[in-house]
N, C-alpha and C positions, 0 to 999 in steps of 0.2 A: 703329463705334458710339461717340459723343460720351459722356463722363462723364452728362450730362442724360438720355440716352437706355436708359443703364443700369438692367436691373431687378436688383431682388433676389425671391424667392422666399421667401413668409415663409406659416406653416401657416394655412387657413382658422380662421374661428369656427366658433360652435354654427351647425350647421344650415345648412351651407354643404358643398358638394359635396368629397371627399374630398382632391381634387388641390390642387394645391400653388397659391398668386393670387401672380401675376409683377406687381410694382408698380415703375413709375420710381423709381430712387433719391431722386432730386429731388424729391421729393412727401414726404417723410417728414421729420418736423418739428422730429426730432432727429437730432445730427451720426449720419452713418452711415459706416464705413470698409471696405475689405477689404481685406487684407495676403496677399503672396503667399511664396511657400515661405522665399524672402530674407531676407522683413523688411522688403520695401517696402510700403507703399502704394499698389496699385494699382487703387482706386476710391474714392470719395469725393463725398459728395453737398454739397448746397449748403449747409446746414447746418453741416457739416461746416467746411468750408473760411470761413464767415462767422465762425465758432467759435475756429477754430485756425490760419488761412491769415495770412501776414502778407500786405500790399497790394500785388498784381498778382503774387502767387506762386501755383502749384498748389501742393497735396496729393501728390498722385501722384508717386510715386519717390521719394517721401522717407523714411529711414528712422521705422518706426511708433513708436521710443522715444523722438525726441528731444526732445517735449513733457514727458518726465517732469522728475522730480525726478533727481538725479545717485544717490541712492542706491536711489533704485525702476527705475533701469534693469537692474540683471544680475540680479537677483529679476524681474523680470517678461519681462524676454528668455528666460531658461531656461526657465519655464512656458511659454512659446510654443512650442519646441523639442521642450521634453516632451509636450504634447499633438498638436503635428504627429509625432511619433516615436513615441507608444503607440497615437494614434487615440482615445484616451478624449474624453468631451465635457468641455471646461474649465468649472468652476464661476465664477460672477459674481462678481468683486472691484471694490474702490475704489480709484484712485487719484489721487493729485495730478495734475492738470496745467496747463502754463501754458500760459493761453489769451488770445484778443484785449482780457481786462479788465487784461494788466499784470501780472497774480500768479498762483501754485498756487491752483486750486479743486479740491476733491473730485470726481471725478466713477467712477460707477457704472457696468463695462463686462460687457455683457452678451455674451459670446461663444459663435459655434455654429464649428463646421469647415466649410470649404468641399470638398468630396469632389469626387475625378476619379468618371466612371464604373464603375472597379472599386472604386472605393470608398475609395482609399487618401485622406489628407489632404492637400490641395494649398495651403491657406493658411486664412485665417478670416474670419469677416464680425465685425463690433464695430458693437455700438450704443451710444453713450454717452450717460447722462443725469448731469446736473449736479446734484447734491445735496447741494451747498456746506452749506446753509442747515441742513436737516437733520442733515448732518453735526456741523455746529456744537453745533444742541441738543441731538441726542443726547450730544458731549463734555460739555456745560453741564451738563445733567441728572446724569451719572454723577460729575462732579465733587461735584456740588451731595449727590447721596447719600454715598457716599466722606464727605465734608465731615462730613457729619450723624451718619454710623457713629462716627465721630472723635468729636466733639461728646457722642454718647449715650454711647460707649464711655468717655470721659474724667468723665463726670459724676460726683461725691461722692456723689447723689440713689440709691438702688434704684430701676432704671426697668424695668417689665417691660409690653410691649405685647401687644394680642391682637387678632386679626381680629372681624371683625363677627358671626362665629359664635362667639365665645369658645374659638375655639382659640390655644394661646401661641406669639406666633412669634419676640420677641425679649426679650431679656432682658438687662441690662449687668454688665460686671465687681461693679458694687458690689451687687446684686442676688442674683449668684451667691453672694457672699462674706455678705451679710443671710440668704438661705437655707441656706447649705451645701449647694449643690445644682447641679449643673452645666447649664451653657445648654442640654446636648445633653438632660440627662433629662426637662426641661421642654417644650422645646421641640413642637408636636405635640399635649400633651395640652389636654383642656380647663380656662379657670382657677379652673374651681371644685373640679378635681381636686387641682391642681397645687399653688393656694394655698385648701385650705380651709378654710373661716371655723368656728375653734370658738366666737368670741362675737362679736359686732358691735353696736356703739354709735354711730349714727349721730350727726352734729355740725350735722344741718341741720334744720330749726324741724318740719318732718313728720316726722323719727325712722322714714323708710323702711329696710330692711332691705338692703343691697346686693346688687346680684345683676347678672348681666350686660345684660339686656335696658336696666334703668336706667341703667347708666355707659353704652351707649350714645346715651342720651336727655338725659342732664344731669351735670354734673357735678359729684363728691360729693368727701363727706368723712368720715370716720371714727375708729372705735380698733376695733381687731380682733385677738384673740386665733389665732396660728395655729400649725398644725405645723413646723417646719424639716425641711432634708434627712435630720435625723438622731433625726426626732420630742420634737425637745423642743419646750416649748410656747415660741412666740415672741409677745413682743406687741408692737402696732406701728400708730401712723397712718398709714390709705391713703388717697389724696387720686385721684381718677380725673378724665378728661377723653375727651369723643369726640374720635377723632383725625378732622380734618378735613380733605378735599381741597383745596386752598386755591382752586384755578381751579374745580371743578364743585359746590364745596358738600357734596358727597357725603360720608358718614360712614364710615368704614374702617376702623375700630376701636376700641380705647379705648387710652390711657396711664395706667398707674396707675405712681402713685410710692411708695413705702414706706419708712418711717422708725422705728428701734426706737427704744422706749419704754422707757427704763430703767426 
């Protein structure tokens, strides 16, 4: 049997008869590999080899790491080792590989064991999908928070945020140190508990009263009379804003900033 002619054996869907659908490797539309006890490569679909072959080379026989990165090789060999040696099923990981674009790309390997009939491991099937892209935004994204924690953390301003239900979820150093009251005992409760208003003087032409359902609607201003961590009376301009999703529009919460009032 020719690499083309090669099935693999992949679980029915909903509503599909119990046994197992034998599909040509070659029909499946991402690279597909199997690796034998060794650590070779010993099947490979089209995919596959359009992916990661270089020109007029096969797949097959070639050892399954040397697409990696130099320091994701003996990390990722031993896990091979170890699940052909416990028989456990290996959980999906990411790694670099250099592929026909020239450079490491992220890619996503989903892997099952290939079993003799008594069951023992004989090598693995790998399906690999490219997630470069993804990969990317998710780093950009965590950077980008990270960045922002920094940002809030470092700010002069008392900044304390709350969800769209008015419970408090974050709160900064200078906020901690305005209340006398740590991020951890705040955190969780609601903000009318946490920061409650003994007097409020609106700064805006309606002289509406602050209250959470509002700062999520529009953005205010005030002076307000409040407790601290240690019940003394603090007084203080609060200034609020709906915190906005920047790409859906969607409203997430509020920021309110606070500033004492000698």
């Amino acid at each position: 049997m020719n690499d083309a002619e090669k099935t693999a054996s992949i679980p029915p869907g909903p509503g599909v008869s119990a046994h197992a659908v034998s599909i040509p490797i070659d029909e499946f539309p991402v690279p597909y590999v199997e690796v034998d006890l060794k650590g070779e490569i010993s099947a490979a679909n089209r995919a596959a080899h359009e992916r990661f072959a270089n020109d007029g080379e096969s797949l097959i026989g070639q050892f399954a790491w040397q697409l990696m990165a130099t320091d994701e090789k003996e990390i990722s060999f031993a896990s091979y080792f170890s699940a052909i040696h416990t028989g456990q099923a290996p959980p999906t990981v990411c790694r670099p590989l250099f592929d026909r674009s020239g450079q490491f790309r992220t890619y996503q390997l989903h892997l099952s064991l290939i079993r003799a009939p008594q069951g023992a491991p004989v090598g693995m099937r790998i399906v690999l999908l490219d997630v470069s892209e993804t990969h990317c935004a998710l780093d950009a994204a965590i950077r980008s928070a990270g960045w922002m924690e920094s940002v809030i953390a470092s700010a002069p301003e008392a900044i304390l945020v709350t969800d769209t239900v008015g419970f408090i979820c974050a709160l900064n150093p200078a906020c901690e140190e305005l209340l006398c009251c740590k991020a951890e005992a705040l955190k969780g409760r609601l903000v009318e508990e946490g920061v409650h208003l003994l007097t409020y003087s609106s700064s805006d032409p309606d002289g509406q009263r602050l209250t959470h359902l509002l700062a999520l609607d529009q953005p205010t201003r005030g002076i307000a009379t409040i407790h601290d961590g240690v019940g003394r009376e603090l007084r203080v301009e609060i200034s609020t804003s709906p915190l906005i999703e920047k790409n859906t529009g969607i409203t997430e919460g509020v920021v309110n900033v606070l500033r004492k009032i000698s």
